[in-house]
C-alpha positions as CSV (number, residue, x, y, z in Angstrom):
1,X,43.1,-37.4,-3.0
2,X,40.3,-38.7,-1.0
3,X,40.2,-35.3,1.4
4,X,39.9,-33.7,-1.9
5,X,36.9,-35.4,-2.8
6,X,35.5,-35.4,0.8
7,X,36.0,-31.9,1.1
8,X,34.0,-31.1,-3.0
9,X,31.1,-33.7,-1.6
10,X,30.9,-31.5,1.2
11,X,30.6,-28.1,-0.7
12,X,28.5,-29.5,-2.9
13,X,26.2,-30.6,-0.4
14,X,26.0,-27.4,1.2
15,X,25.5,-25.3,-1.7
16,X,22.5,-27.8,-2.2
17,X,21.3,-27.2,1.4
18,X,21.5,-23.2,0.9
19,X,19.7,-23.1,-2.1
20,X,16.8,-25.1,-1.0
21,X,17.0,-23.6,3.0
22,X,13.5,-22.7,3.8
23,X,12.2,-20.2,6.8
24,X,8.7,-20.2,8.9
25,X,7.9,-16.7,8.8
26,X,5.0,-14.9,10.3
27,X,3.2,-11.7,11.1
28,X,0.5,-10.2,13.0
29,X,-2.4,-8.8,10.7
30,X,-4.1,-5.8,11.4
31,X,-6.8,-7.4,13.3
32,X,-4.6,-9.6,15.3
33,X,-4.3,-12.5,13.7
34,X,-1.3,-14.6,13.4
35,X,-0.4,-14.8,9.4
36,X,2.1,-18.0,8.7
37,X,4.1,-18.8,5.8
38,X,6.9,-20.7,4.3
39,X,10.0,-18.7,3.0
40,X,12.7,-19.3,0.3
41,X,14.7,-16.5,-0.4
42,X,17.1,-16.6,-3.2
43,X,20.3,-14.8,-3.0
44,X,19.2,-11.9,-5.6
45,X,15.3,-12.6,-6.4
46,X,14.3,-11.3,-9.4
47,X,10.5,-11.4,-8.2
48,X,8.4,-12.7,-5.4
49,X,5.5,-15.3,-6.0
50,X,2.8,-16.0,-3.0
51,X,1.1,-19.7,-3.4
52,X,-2.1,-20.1,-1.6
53,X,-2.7,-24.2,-1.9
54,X,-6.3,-25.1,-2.4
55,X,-8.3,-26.8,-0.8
56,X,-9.2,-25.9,3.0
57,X,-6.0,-23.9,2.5
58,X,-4.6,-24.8,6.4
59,X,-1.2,-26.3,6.0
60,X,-0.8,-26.2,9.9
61,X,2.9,-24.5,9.2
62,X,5.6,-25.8,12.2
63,X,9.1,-25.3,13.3
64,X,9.1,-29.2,12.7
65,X,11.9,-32.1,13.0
66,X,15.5,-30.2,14.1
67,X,14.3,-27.1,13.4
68,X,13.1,-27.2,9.9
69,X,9.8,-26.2,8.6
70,X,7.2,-28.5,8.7
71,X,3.7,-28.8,7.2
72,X,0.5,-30.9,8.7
73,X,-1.3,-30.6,6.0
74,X,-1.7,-30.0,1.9
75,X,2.1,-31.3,1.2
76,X,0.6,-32.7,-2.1
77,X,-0.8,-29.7,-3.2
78,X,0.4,-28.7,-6.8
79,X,2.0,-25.4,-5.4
80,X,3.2,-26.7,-2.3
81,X,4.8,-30.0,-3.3
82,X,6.8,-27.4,-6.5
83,X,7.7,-24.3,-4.2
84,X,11.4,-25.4,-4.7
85,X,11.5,-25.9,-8.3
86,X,9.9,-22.1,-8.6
87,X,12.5,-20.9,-6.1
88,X,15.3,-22.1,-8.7
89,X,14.2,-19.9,-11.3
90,X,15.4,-16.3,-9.1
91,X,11.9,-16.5,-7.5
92,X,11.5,-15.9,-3.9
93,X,8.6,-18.0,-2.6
94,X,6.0,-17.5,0.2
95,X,3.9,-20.7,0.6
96,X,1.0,-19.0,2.8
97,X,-1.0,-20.7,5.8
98,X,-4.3,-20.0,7.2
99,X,-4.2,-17.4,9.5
100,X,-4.1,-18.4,13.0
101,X,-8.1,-18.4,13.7
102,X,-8.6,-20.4,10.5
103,X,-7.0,-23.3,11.5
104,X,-8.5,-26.7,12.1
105,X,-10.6,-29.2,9.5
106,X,-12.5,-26.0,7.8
107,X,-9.6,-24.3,7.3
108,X,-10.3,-21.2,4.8
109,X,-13.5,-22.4,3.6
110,X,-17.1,-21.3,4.0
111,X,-16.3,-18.0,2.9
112,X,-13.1,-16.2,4.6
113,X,-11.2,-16.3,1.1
114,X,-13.6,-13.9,-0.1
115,X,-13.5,-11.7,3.1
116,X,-12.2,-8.6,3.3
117,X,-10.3,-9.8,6.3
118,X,-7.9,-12.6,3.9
119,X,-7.1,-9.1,1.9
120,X,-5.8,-7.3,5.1
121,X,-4.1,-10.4,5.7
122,X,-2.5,-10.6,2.7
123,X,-1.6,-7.0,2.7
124,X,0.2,-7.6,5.8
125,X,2.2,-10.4,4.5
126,X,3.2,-7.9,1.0
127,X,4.2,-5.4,3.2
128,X,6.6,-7.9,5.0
129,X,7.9,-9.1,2.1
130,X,8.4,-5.8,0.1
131,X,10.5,-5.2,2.9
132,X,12.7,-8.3,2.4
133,X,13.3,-8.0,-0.9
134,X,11.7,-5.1,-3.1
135,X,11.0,-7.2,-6.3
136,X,7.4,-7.4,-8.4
137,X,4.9,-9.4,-6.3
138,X,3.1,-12.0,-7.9
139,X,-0.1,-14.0,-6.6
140,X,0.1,-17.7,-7.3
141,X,-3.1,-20.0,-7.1
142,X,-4.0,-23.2,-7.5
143,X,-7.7,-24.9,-7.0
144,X,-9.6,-23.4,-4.0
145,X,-6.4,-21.4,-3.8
146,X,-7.2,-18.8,-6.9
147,X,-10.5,-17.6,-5.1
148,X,-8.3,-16.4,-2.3
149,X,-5.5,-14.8,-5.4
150,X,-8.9,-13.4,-6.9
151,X,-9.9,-11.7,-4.4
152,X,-6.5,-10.0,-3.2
153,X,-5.6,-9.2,-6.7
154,X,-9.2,-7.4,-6.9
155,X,-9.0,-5.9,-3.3
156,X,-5.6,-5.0,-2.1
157,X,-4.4,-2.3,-1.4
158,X,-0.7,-3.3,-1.6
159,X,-1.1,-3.6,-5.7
160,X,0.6,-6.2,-6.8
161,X,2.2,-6.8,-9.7
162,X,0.9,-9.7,-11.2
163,X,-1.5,-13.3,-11.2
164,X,-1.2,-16.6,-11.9
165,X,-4.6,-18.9,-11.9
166,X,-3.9,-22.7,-12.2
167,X,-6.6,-25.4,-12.3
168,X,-9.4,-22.2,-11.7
169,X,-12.4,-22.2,-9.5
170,X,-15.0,-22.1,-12.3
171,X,-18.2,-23.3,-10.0
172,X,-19.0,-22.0,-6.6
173,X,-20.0,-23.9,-3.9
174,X,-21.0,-24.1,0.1
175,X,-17.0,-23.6,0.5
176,X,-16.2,-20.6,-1.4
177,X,-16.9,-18.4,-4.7
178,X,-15.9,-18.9,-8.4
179,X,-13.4,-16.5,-9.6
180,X,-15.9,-15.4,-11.6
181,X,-18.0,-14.7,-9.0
182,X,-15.5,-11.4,-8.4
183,X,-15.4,-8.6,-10.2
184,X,-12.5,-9.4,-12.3
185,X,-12.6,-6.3,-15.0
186,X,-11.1,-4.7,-11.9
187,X,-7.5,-7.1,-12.4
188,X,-5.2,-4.3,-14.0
189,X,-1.9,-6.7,-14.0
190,X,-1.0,-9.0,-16.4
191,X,-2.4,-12.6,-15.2
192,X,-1.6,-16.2,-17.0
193,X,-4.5,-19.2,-16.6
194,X,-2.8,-22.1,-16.6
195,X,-5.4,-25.5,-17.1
196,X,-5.1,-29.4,-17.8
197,X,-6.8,-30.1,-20.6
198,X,-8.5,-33.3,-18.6
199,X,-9.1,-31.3,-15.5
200,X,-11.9,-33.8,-14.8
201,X,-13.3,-31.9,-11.4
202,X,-16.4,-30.8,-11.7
203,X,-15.4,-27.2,-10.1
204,X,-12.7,-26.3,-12.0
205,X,-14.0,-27.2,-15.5
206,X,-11.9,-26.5,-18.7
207,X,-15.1,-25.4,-20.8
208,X,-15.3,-22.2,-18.3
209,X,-11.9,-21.0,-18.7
210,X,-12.9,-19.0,-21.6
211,X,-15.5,-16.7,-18.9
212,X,-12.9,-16.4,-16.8
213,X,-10.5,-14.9,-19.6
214,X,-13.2,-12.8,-20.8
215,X,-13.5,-11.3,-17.5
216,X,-10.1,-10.3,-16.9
217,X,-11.0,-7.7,-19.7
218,X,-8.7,-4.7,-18.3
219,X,-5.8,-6.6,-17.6
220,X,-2.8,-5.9,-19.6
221,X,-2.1,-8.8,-20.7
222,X,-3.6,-12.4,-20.4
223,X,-2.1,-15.7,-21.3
224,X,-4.0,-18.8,-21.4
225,X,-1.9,-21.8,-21.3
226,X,-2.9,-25.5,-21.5
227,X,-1.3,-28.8,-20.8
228,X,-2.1,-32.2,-21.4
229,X,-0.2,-35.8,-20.3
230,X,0.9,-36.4,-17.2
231,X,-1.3,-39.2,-15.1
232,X,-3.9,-39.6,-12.5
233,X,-3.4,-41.3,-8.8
234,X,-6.5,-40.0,-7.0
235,X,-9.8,-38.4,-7.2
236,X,-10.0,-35.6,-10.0
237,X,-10.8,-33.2,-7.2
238,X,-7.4,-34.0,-5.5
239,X,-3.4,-33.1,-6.7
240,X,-2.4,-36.5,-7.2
241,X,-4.3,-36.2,-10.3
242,X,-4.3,-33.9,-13.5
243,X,-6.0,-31.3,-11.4
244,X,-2.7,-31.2,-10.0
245,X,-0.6,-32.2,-13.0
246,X,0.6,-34.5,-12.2
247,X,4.0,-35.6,-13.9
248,X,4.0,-33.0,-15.8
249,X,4.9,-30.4,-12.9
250,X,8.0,-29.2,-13.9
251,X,6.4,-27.9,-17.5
252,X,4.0,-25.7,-15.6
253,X,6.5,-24.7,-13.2
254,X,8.6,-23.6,-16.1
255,X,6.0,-21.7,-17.9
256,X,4.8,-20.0,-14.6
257,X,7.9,-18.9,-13.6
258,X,8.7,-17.9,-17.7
259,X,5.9,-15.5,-17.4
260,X,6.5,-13.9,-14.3
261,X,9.9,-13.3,-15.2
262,X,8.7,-11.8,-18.6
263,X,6.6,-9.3,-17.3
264,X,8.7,-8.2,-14.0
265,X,11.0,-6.0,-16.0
Protein backbone atom coordinates (compact mmCIF):
# COMPACT_ATOMS: atom_id res chain seq x y z
CA UNK A 1 0.00 0.00 0.00
CA UNK A 2 2.63 2.47 0.95
CA UNK A 3 4.81 1.64 -2.48
CA UNK A 4 1.60 2.45 -4.05
CA UNK A 5 1.34 5.77 -2.72
CA UNK A 6 5.19 6.35 -3.03
CA UNK A 7 5.18 5.40 -6.46
CA UNK A 8 1.58 8.03 -7.41
CA UNK A 9 3.61 10.96 -5.22
CA UNK A 10 6.38 10.29 -7.51
CA UNK A 11 4.43 10.57 -10.87
CA UNK A 12 2.67 13.19 -9.71
CA UNK A 13 5.62 15.03 -8.92
CA UNK A 14 7.19 14.56 -12.19
CA UNK A 15 4.35 15.41 -14.24
CA UNK A 16 4.51 18.72 -12.17
CA UNK A 17 8.29 18.98 -12.94
CA UNK A 18 7.57 18.44 -16.88
CA UNK A 19 5.00 20.85 -17.19
CA UNK A 20 6.79 23.63 -15.53
CA UNK A 21 10.57 22.40 -17.10
CA UNK A 22 12.06 25.60 -18.47
CA UNK A 23 15.09 25.90 -21.11
CA UNK A 24 17.87 28.88 -21.63
CA UNK A 25 17.80 29.29 -25.23
CA UNK A 26 19.76 31.51 -27.38
CA UNK A 27 20.75 32.80 -30.75
CA UNK A 28 23.09 34.83 -32.65
CA UNK A 29 21.38 37.90 -34.35
CA UNK A 30 22.26 39.08 -37.53
CA UNK A 31 24.74 41.54 -36.37
CA UNK A 32 26.33 39.24 -33.90
CA UNK A 33 24.88 39.61 -30.97
CA UNK A 34 24.02 37.02 -28.52
CA UNK A 35 19.94 36.93 -28.13
CA UNK A 36 18.95 35.05 -24.64
CA UNK A 37 15.73 33.84 -23.51
CA UNK A 38 13.74 31.63 -21.22
CA UNK A 39 11.82 28.69 -22.83
CA UNK A 40 8.56 26.68 -21.82
CA UNK A 41 7.42 24.57 -24.37
CA UNK A 42 4.13 22.76 -23.92
CA UNK A 43 3.63 19.47 -25.26
CA UNK A 44 1.20 20.73 -28.23
CA UNK A 45 1.24 24.69 -28.04
CA UNK A 46 -1.54 26.18 -29.38
CA UNK A 47 0.38 29.57 -29.78
CA UNK A 48 3.63 31.24 -28.85
CA UNK A 49 3.70 34.45 -26.64
CA UNK A 50 7.19 36.57 -26.32
CA UNK A 51 7.36 38.76 -22.85
CA UNK A 52 9.75 41.52 -22.86
CA UNK A 53 9.81 42.63 -18.87
CA UNK A 54 10.08 46.41 -18.41
CA UNK A 55 12.11 48.19 -17.03
CA UNK A 56 16.00 48.14 -18.15
CA UNK A 57 14.76 44.94 -19.72
CA UNK A 58 18.35 42.83 -18.67
CA UNK A 59 17.29 39.87 -16.80
CA UNK A 60 21.06 38.61 -16.92
CA UNK A 61 19.55 34.94 -18.03
CA UNK A 62 21.94 31.90 -16.55
CA UNK A 63 22.28 28.21 -16.56
CA UNK A 64 21.85 28.78 -12.74
CA UNK A 65 21.77 26.33 -9.48
CA UNK A 66 21.97 22.41 -10.91
CA UNK A 67 21.43 23.35 -14.18
CA UNK A 68 18.30 25.20 -14.13
CA UNK A 69 17.58 28.57 -15.51
CA UNK A 70 18.31 31.35 -13.52
CA UNK A 71 17.59 35.08 -13.68
CA UNK A 72 19.83 38.18 -12.06
CA UNK A 73 17.49 40.41 -12.46
CA UNK A 74 13.57 41.59 -13.08
CA UNK A 75 12.19 38.19 -11.26
CA UNK A 76 9.31 40.52 -10.01
CA UNK A 77 8.41 41.70 -13.20
CA UNK A 78 4.61 41.24 -13.90
CA UNK A 79 5.44 38.94 -17.07
CA UNK A 80 8.34 37.31 -15.69
CA UNK A 81 7.11 36.38 -12.20
CA UNK A 82 3.50 34.73 -14.41
CA UNK A 83 5.42 33.08 -17.45
CA UNK A 84 4.24 29.70 -15.84
CA UNK A 85 0.68 30.42 -15.26
CA UNK A 86 0.61 31.51 -19.23
CA UNK A 87 2.42 28.35 -20.12
CA UNK A 88 -0.57 26.33 -18.53
CA UNK A 89 -3.03 27.68 -20.80
CA UNK A 90 -1.23 25.66 -24.31
CA UNK A 91 1.04 28.75 -24.57
CA UNK A 92 4.54 28.28 -25.29
CA UNK A 93 6.51 31.06 -23.55
CA UNK A 94 9.83 33.01 -24.46
CA UNK A 95 10.72 35.37 -21.58
CA UNK A 96 13.44 37.46 -23.63
CA UNK A 97 16.83 39.05 -22.28
CA UNK A 98 18.79 41.81 -23.40
CA UNK A 99 20.92 40.91 -26.03
CA UNK A 100 24.38 40.24 -25.07
CA UNK A 101 25.92 44.00 -25.62
CA UNK A 102 22.97 45.33 -23.63
CA UNK A 103 23.70 43.97 -20.57
CA UNK A 104 24.81 45.74 -17.40
CA UNK A 105 22.81 48.59 -15.10
CA UNK A 106 21.33 50.36 -18.50
CA UNK A 107 20.20 47.51 -19.80
CA UNK A 108 17.74 48.28 -22.94
CA UNK A 109 17.32 51.84 -22.13
CA UNK A 110 18.32 55.12 -23.71
CA UNK A 111 17.02 54.13 -26.85
CA UNK A 112 17.93 50.44 -28.23
CA UNK A 113 14.11 49.31 -27.82
CA UNK A 114 13.27 51.66 -30.53
CA UNK A 115 16.28 50.67 -32.78
CA UNK A 116 16.08 48.93 -35.67
CA UNK A 117 18.76 46.61 -34.25
CA UNK A 118 16.01 45.14 -31.17
CA UNK A 119 13.70 44.34 -34.53
CA UNK A 120 16.54 42.25 -36.15
CA UNK A 121 16.94 40.78 -32.86
CA UNK A 122 13.62 39.87 -32.41
CA UNK A 123 13.28 38.60 -35.86
CA UNK A 124 16.02 36.32 -35.12
CA UNK A 125 14.42 34.97 -32.11
CA UNK A 126 10.74 34.36 -34.33
CA UNK A 127 12.56 32.70 -36.77
CA UNK A 128 13.94 30.27 -33.97
CA UNK A 129 10.92 29.71 -32.58
CA UNK A 130 8.71 29.30 -35.74
CA UNK A 131 10.99 26.53 -36.18
CA UNK A 132 10.20 24.93 -32.81
CA UNK A 133 6.80 24.97 -32.96
CA UNK A 134 4.85 26.59 -36.02
CA UNK A 135 1.99 28.24 -33.94
CA UNK A 136 0.60 32.22 -34.19
CA UNK A 137 3.24 34.42 -32.54
CA UNK A 138 2.21 36.78 -30.10
CA UNK A 139 4.25 39.88 -28.56
CA UNK A 140 3.62 40.27 -24.87
CA UNK A 141 4.59 43.61 -23.01
CA UNK A 142 4.54 44.99 -19.94
CA UNK A 143 5.81 48.63 -18.72
CA UNK A 144 9.10 49.65 -20.51
CA UNK A 145 8.55 46.33 -22.12
CA UNK A 146 5.53 47.44 -24.74
CA UNK A 147 7.98 50.10 -26.30
CA UNK A 148 10.15 47.22 -27.28
CA UNK A 149 6.51 45.02 -28.50
CA UNK A 150 5.68 48.39 -30.31
CA UNK A 151 8.22 48.73 -32.18
CA UNK A 152 8.65 44.97 -33.40
CA UNK A 153 4.97 44.71 -34.04
CA UNK A 154 5.50 48.04 -36.27
CA UNK A 155 8.84 46.88 -37.84
CA UNK A 156 9.28 43.19 -38.24
CA UNK A 157 9.68 41.57 -40.85
CA UNK A 158 8.80 38.17 -39.33
CA UNK A 159 4.87 39.41 -39.06
CA UNK A 160 3.55 38.34 -36.18
CA UNK A 161 0.39 37.41 -35.36
CA UNK A 162 -0.65 39.38 -32.63
CA UNK A 163 -0.01 42.07 -29.39
CA UNK A 164 -0.68 42.37 -26.04
CA UNK A 165 0.12 45.98 -24.23
CA UNK A 166 -0.09 45.82 -20.33
CA UNK A 167 0.44 48.73 -18.01
CA UNK A 168 1.44 50.95 -21.48
CA UNK A 169 4.27 53.43 -21.91
CA UNK A 170 2.04 56.51 -22.28
CA UNK A 171 5.02 59.32 -21.54
CA UNK A 172 8.35 59.19 -22.98
CA UNK A 173 11.28 59.84 -21.36
CA UNK A 174 15.45 59.98 -21.34
CA UNK A 175 15.04 55.97 -21.28
CA UNK A 176 12.84 55.28 -24.19
CA UNK A 177 9.62 56.33 -26.33
CA UNK A 178 5.85 56.19 -25.64
CA UNK A 179 4.08 53.73 -27.73
CA UNK A 180 2.54 56.41 -29.07
CA UNK A 181 5.56 57.83 -30.11
CA UNK A 182 5.49 54.89 -33.07
CA UNK A 183 3.52 54.88 -35.81
CA UNK A 184 0.94 52.53 -34.63
CA UNK A 185 -1.76 52.86 -37.69
CA UNK A 186 0.89 50.52 -39.10
CA UNK A 187 -0.23 47.40 -36.29
CA UNK A 188 -2.45 45.24 -38.73
CA UNK A 189 -3.02 42.33 -35.96
CA UNK A 190 -5.42 42.16 -33.50
CA UNK A 191 -3.79 43.74 -30.11
CA UNK A 192 -5.53 43.78 -26.39
CA UNK A 193 -4.44 46.87 -23.82
CA UNK A 194 -4.63 45.54 -20.74
CA UNK A 195 -4.51 48.58 -17.69
CA UNK A 196 -5.07 48.90 -13.70
CA UNK A 197 -7.47 51.20 -13.15
CA UNK A 198 -4.99 52.80 -10.24
CA UNK A 199 -1.90 52.53 -12.40
CA UNK A 200 -0.53 55.38 -10.26
CA UNK A 201 2.99 55.80 -12.43
CA UNK A 202 3.30 58.76 -13.90
CA UNK A 203 4.50 57.04 -17.34
CA UNK A 204 2.01 54.68 -17.85
CA UNK A 205 -1.07 56.76 -17.07
CA UNK A 206 -4.66 55.30 -17.47
CA UNK A 207 -6.09 58.75 -18.87
CA UNK A 208 -3.79 58.09 -22.15
CA UNK A 209 -4.95 54.65 -22.94
CA UNK A 210 -7.68 56.05 -24.98
CA UNK A 211 -4.57 57.66 -27.61
CA UNK A 212 -3.04 54.72 -27.67
CA UNK A 213 -6.35 52.77 -28.81
CA UNK A 214 -7.05 55.43 -31.15
CA UNK A 215 -3.82 54.83 -32.74
CA UNK A 216 -4.00 51.29 -33.30
CA UNK A 217 -6.68 52.46 -35.98
CA UNK A 218 -5.86 49.59 -38.64
CA UNK A 219 -5.76 46.82 -36.43
CA UNK A 220 -8.32 44.27 -36.75
CA UNK A 221 -9.42 44.16 -33.75
CA UNK A 222 -8.66 45.92 -30.37
CA UNK A 223 -9.69 45.06 -26.91
CA UNK A 224 -9.25 47.29 -24.08
CA UNK A 225 -9.42 45.64 -20.78
CA UNK A 226 -9.31 47.10 -17.26
CA UNK A 227 -8.77 45.75 -13.82
CA UNK A 228 -9.09 47.13 -10.48
CA UNK A 229 -8.20 45.42 -6.76
CA UNK A 230 -5.40 43.76 -6.01
CA UNK A 231 -2.71 45.88 -3.54
CA UNK A 232 0.32 47.84 -3.56
CA UNK A 233 3.97 46.78 -1.87
CA UNK A 234 6.23 49.32 -3.57
CA UNK A 235 6.67 52.39 -5.57
CA UNK A 236 3.83 52.83 -8.32
CA UNK A 237 6.64 52.67 -10.83
CA UNK A 238 7.68 49.13 -9.65
CA UNK A 239 5.67 45.42 -10.09
CA UNK A 240 5.04 44.95 -6.51
CA UNK A 241 2.47 47.43 -6.99
CA UNK A 242 -0.78 47.82 -9.24
CA UNK A 243 1.49 48.69 -12.10
CA UNK A 244 2.18 45.19 -11.75
CA UNK A 245 -1.11 43.85 -10.46
CA UNK A 246 -0.49 42.83 -8.08
CA UNK A 247 -2.82 39.97 -6.55
CA UNK A 248 -4.76 40.08 -9.10
CA UNK A 249 -2.25 38.33 -11.54
CA UNK A 250 -3.94 35.33 -12.38
CA UNK A 251 -7.11 37.52 -13.82
CA UNK A 252 -4.91 39.17 -16.29
CA UNK A 253 -3.15 36.14 -17.01
CA UNK A 254 -6.37 34.58 -17.78
CA UNK A 255 -7.76 37.26 -19.97
CA UNK A 256 -4.32 37.51 -21.88
CA UNK A 257 -4.01 34.15 -22.60
CA UNK A 258 -8.27 34.10 -23.39
CA UNK A 259 -7.46 36.46 -26.14
CA UNK A 260 -4.63 35.02 -27.67
CA UNK A 261 -6.23 31.88 -27.83
CA UNK A 262 -9.39 33.52 -29.39
CA UNK A 263 -7.80 35.01 -32.17
CA UNK A 264 -5.05 32.14 -33.11
CA UNK A 265 -7.60 30.05 -34.98
Amino acid sequence: MYTRILFVFLAVLLTSSALAEEELMEVTTPRGATQKFLLIKPSQPKATAILFAGGKGALDLSKGLFGNPGIGWGSNNFLVRTREALARHGLMVATIDAPSDHQGKKGMSGGFRSSSQHVADIDAVIARLREIADVPIWLVGTSRGTESAANIAVNSTQHPDGLVLTSSMTVGDRKGKAVTDFDLSAVRIPTLITHHKEDGCPKTLPGDIDIVETGLSNAPLVKVQWFSGGREQSDPCQAMSHHGYLGIENQVVDAIAQFILENSR
